[in-house]
N, C-alpha and C positions, 0 to 999 in steps of 0.2 A: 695896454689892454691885452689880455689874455686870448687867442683864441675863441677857447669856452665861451670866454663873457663876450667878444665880438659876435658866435653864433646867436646867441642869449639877448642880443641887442637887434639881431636882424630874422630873429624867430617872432618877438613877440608881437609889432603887426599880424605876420600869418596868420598867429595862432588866436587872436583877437576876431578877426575873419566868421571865422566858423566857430566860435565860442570854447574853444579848444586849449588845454596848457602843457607846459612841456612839463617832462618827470625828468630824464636824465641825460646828457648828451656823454656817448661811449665812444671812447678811442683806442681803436685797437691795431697798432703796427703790423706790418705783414711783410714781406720780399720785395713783394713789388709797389704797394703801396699802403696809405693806409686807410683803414676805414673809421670812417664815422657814422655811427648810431645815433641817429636821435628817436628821443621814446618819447609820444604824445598821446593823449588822450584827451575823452572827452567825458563831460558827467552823463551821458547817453550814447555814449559810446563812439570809437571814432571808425569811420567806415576808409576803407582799401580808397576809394574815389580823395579822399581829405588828405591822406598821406602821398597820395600823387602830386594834387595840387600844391601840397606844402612843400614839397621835393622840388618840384621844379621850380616853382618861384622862388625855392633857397641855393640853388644849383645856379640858376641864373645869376643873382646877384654873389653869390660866390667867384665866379666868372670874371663880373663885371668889376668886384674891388678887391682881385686876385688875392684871397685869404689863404690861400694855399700855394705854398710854390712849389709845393712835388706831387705827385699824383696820389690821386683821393679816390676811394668810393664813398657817395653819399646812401646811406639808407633810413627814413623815416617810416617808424611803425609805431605801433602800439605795441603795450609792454603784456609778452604772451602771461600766461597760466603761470612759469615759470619764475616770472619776476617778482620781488618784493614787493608791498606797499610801502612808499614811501612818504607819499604829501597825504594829510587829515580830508584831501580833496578824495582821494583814492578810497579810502575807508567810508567815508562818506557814501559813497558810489556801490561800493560791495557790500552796505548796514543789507541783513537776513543771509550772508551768504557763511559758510563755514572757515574756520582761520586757523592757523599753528604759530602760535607765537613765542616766540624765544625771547625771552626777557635778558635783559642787561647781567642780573642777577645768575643766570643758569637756567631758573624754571622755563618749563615748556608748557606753555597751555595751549587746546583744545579747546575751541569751542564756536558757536552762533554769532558774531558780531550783532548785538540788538542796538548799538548806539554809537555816534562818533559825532567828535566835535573836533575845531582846532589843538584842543589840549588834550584832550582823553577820547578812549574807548571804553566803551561795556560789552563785556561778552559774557553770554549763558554757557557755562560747562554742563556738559549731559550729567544725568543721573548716574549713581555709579551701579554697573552691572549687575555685583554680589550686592544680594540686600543688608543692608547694614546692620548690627545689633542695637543701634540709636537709630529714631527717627532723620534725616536728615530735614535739615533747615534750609528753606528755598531759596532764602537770600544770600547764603554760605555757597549755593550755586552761580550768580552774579558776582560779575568779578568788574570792577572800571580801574580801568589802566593810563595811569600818563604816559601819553606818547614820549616822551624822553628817558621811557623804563625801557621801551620797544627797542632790542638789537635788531629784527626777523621778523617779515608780518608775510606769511603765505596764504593765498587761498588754497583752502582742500577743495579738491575736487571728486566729488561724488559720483559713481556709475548705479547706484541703486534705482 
């Protein structure tokens, strides 16, 4: 058993707890030691209080059945602004918020997430700008994407 899959085996109590599931566990080497990221969230979002608890009772039994024999930082958060969506869970969670998605393909879209399921999104791209010489077609604005078209799923974030 892998590391990964031993955190993955002693997260999922925790995270069962507070209704909570994990995104991604990040390891990143350092000089003096290494860190470990784990990224959690919740469908309501997960609060600073959740990530402490999780922390310490994964610190603990870290401890207890020395998964580490060289020095570690433990850090559990939630995954900022900055991070991708990755699980149909996440999309779920952000249906009305705005997306930039990179497709497998190259295309970039733009747009509203109005839907998500395990297997697909739909998203409203905006009207276009310049008024067109053709009426445009409202449906031709609706886009449903299968999640395994998805390289890139960011939230935009709006200051308007």
């Amino acid at each position: 058993m892998t590391v990964k899959e031993h955190l993955e085996v002693l997260l999922a109590p925790l995270l069962e707890d507070g209704d909570c599931f994990l995104i991604d566990i990040v390891f990143k080497p350092s000089k003096a030691s290494q860190k470990v990221t784990i990224l959690v969230d919740s469908d309501e979002g997960i609060t600073i209080q959740q990530c402490t608890s999780i922390s310490r009772r994964l610190a603990k039994q870290l401890e207890e059945l020395e998964v580490f024999t060289d020095a570690y930082t433990l850090e559990v958060s939630s995954p900022g602004l900055d991070q991708p969506l990755l699980l149909p869970r996440q999309y779920r969670k952000n249906v009305g918020r705005n997306l930039k998605i990179t497709l497998k393909s190259g295309e970039v879209l733009q747009g509203t997430l109005t839907e998500a399921s395990d297997e697909s999104i739909t998203i409203q791209l905006p009207a276009p700008k310049k008024k067109p010489k053709t009426p445009v077609d409202e449906a031709s604005l609706v886009r449903t994407i299968s999640l395994d078209q998805v390289s890139k799923a960011m939230i935009e974030i709006s200051f308007k």
